[in-house]
C-alpha positions in Angstrom: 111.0 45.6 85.6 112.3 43.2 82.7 116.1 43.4 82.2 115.0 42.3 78.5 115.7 44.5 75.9 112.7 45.6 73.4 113.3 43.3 70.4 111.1 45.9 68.1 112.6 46.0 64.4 112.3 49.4 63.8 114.5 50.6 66.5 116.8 48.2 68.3 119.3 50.6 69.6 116.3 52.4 71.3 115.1 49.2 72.9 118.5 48.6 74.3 119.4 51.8 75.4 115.7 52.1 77.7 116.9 49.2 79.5 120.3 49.9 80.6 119.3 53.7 80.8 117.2 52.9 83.6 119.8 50.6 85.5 122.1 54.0 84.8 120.1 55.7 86.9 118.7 53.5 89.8 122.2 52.9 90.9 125.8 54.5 90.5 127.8 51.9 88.2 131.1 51.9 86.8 131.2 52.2 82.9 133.4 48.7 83.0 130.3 47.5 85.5 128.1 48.6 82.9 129.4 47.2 79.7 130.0 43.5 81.8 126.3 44.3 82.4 125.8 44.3 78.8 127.5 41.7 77.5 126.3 39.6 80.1 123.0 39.8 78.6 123.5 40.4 74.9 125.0 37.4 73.5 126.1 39.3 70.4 127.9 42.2 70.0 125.6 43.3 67.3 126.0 47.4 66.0 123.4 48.2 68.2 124.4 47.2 71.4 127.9 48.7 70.4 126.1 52.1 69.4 124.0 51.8 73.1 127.7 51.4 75.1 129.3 54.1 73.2 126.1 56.3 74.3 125.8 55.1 77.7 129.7 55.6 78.3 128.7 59.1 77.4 125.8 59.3 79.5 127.6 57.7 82.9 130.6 60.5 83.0 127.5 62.7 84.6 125.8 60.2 86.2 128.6 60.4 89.5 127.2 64.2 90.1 123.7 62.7 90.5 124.7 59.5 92.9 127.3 60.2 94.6 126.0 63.4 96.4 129.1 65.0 95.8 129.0 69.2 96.6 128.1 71.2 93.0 131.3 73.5 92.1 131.0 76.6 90.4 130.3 75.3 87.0 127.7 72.5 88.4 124.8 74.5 89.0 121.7 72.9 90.4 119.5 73.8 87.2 122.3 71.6 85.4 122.3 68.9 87.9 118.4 68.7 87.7 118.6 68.8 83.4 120.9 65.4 83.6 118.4 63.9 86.4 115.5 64.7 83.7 117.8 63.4 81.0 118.8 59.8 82.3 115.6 59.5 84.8 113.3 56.1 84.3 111.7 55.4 81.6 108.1 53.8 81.8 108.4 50.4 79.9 106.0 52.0 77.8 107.9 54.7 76.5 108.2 55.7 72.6 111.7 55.9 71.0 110.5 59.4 70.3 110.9 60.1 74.0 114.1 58.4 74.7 115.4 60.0 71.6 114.6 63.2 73.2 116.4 62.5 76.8 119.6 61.5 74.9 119.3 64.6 73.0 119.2 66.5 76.1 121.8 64.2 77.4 123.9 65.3 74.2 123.8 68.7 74.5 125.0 68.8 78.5 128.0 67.0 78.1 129.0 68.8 74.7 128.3 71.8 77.1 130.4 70.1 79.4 133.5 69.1 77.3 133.8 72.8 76.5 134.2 74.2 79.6 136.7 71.3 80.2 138.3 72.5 77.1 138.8 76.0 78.1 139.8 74.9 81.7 142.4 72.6 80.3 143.9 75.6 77.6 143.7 77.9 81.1 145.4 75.5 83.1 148.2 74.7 80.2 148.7 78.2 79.9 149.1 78.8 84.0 151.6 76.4 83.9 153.6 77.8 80.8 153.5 81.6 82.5 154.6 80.6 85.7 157.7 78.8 83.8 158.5 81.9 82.9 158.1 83.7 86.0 154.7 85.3 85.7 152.4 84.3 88.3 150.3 87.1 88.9 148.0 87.8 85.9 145.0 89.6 85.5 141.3 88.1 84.6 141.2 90.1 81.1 145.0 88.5 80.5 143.8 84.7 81.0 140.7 85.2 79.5 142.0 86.9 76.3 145.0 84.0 75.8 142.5 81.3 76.8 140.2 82.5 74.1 142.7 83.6 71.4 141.5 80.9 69.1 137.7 82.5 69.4 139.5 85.9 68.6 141.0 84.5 65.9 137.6 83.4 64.6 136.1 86.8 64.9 139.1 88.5 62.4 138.7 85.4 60.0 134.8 86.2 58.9 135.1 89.9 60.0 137.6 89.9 56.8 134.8 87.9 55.1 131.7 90.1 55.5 133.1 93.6 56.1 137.0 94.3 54.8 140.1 92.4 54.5 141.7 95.1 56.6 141.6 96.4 60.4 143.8 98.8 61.9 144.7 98.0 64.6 145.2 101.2 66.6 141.5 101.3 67.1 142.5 98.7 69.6 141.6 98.7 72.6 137.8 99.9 72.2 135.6 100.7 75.6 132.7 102.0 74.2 130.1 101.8 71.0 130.8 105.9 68.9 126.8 106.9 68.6 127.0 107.1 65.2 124.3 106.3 62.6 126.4 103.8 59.7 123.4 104.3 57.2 123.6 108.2 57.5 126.0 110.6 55.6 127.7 111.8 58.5 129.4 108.1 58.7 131.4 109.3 55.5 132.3 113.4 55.7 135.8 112.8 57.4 138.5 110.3 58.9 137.5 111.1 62.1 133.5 109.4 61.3 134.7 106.6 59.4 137.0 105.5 62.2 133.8 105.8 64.4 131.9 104.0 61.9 134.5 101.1 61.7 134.4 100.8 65.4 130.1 100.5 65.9 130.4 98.0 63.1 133.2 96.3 65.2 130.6 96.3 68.2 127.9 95.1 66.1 129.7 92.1 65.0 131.7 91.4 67.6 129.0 89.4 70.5 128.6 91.1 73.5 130.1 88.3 75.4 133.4 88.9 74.0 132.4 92.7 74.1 134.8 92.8 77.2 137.8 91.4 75.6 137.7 94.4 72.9 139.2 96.3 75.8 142.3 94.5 76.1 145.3 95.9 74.5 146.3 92.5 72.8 143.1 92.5 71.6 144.1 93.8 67.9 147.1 91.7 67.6 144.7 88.1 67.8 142.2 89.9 65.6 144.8 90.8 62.9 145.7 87.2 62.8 142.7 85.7 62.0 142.4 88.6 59.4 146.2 88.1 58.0 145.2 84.4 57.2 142.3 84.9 54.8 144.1 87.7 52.7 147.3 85.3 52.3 145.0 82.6 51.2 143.2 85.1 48.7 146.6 86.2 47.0 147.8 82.7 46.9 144.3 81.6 44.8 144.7 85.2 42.4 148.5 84.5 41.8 147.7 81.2 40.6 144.7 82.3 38.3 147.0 84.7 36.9 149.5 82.4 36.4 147.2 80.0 34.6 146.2 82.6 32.2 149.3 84.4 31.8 150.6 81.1 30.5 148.4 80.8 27.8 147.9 82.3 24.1 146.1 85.7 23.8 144.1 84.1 21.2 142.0 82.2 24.0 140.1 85.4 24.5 139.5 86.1 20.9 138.5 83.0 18.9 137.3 80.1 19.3 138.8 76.4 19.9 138.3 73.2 20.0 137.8 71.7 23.4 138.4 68.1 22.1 141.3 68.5 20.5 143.4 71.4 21.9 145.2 70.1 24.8 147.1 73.2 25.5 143.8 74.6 27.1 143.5 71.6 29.8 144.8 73.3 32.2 141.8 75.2 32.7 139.7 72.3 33.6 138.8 71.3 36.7 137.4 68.0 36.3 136.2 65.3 33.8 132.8 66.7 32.7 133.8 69.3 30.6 133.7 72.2 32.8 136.3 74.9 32.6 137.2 77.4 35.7 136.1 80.3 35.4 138.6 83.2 35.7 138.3 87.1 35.0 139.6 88.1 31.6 143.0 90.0 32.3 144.1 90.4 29.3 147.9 92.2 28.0 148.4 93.5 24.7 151.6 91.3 24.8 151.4 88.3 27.1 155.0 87.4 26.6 156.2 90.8 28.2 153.4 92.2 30.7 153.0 95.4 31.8 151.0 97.1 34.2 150.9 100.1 32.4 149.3 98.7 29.5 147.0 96.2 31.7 143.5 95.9 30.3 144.8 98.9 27.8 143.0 97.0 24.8 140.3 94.7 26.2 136.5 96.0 26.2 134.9 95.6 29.6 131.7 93.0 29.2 128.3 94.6 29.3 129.0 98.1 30.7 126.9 101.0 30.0 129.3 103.8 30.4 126.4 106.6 29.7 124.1 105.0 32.9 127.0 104.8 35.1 127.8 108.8 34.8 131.5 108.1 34.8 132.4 107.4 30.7 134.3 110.3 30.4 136.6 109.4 33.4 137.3 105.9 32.6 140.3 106.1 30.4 141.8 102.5 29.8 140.1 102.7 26.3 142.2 103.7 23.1 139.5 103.0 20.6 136.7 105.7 20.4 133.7 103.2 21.3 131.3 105.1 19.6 133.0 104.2 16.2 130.8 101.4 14.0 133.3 99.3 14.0 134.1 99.1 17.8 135.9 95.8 19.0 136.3 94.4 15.3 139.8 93.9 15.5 139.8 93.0 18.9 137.0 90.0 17.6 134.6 91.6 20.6 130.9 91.0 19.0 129.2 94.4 17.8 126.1 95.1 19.8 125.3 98.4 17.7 122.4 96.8 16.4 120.8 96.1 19.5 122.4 99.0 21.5 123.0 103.0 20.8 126.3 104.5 20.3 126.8 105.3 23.9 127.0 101.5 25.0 130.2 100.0 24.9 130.3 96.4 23.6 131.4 93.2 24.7 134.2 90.6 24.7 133.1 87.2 23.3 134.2 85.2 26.0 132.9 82.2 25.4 135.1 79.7 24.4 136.7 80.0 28.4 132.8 80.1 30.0 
């Protein structure tokens, strides 16, 4: 076959890359072999024969398995073996870039398989060494396995306080088992004793079965906590400094309007150049100077809330003001939906100067 690279405009990397592919696998070549190779016949290291070594340097860290004959380890299976044969094979001199796109693809995806299980035996092997400094060289597989894969565990708490709650206890730790429990029946919520089961199938559920083992660790809950922990500090850190944003302001914000162009005192609230304001919840004090928590939200009128279709007006209590009165919210300046609502409606802040 030609040494010469296809000179097609479209795709010069591919045309490149079919060459020395092929020379990859007729013969086991160093990746400092190689690249002479290359420059010995590209006169000009031009972005695409740079892009073709950094690939090929990729590719030639599996091509040793294939030459050299070398005995398959555990992790080296046969089925693997035969993928990267498939995946750095011959071309014809006829082949698309659609098809060598496709066996560097596959190429792709074996050695990012490949650089995580050299990942995780590099964290086992650090941590070997760091136990036996310490004395402990006997360990269980479900110890090494949960400290190699604390980081995954991690992972797991950080969207499990995401999705589901931004709490766990962790005495439900260690779990063996899936409760048979139904979580869309009743029975989940008529005592403690079928929540806790509830909160465990849901634990099963979103935990994957692979790391369904791990569960029955006793360090399990600690790891999981973490990742847990980390989300709800974040989450008071981003509410303390809402709350310090608008306890910092003038009641009046909430009120009446203003002048975005002219009162500066409100710039804190934006978030960029474009005129767009963040958006936060309207906690509001009766005096801002000297809050209270007893008198939080005491005088503010929830937006859009239909007390009457909720079946829970005469429980709610933060009111002081009768909303079925005509003139509901007036001194507050909330806008009067009476004419468009009945008496049993509660109306609404105007909070628009902050939206």
């Amino acid at each position: 076959m030609s040494d010469k690279p296809r000179t097609d405009g479209s795709s010069p990397t591919c045309g490149i890359l079919q060459v020395y592919l092929k020379k990859v696998a007729a013969e086991p070549i160093s990746f400092s072999a190689l690249q002479a190779f290359i420059e010995g016949k590209q006169r000009k290291q031009t972005p695409q024969v740079l892009t073709a070594i950094n690939v090929l340097q990729l590719i030639i860290h599996q091509a040793p398995n294939l030459s050299s004959g070398s005995h398959s380890t555990e992790s080296d299976s046969d089925e693997e073996l035969a993928q990267i044969h498939t995946a750095i094979a011959p071309l014809l001199d006829s082949a698309s870039p659609q098809e060598l796109h496709q066996a560097l693809a596959i190429t792709q995806k074996l050695l990012l398989n490949t650089r995580s299980r050299c990942r995780e035996l590099l964290k086992r092997n650090t941590l070997l060494e760091t136990l036996a400094s310490h004395g402990r060289k006997k360990l269980t597989a479900n110890e090494l396995a949960l400290a190699v894969k604390e980081d995954t565990i991690k992972a797991h708490g950080h969207k499990y306080s995401m999705t589901h709650c931004l709490w766990i206890d962790t005495h439900l730790f260690p779990l063996c088992t899936c409760p048979n429990i139904d979580l869309s029946s009743k029975e989940h919520w008529l005592s403690p004793l079928s929540i806790e089961d509830g909160v465990k199938a849901e634990l099963f559920l979103f935990i994957p079965e692979t790391d369904h083992e791990l569960m029955s660790h006793k360090n399990f809950g600690r790891s999981f906590a973490k990742g847990i922990n980390s989300v709800r500090s974040e989450m008071v850190s981003d509410v303390k400094s809402c709350a310090g944003a608008i306890f910092t302001m003038s009641s009046d914000i909430f009120l009446a309007g203003y002048k975005r162009s002219t009162e500066s005192k409100y710039h804190t609230l934006l978030v960029n150049t474009n005129d767009a304001y963040t958006k936060f919840a309207p906690i509001l004090f009766p005096n801002p100077e000297n809050p209270s928590s007893q008198t939080f939200l005491k005088t503010a009128w929830q937006a859009c809330s239909d007390f009457e279709s909720l079946d829970f007006r005469q429980e709610f209590t933060i009111f002081e003001v009768n909303p079925s009165q005509k003139n509901e919210g007036e001194d507050l300046g909330a806008v009067n939906y009476n004419s468009r609502h009945d008496s049993s409606s509660s109306c609404c802040c105007d909070l628009s100067p902050l939206w």
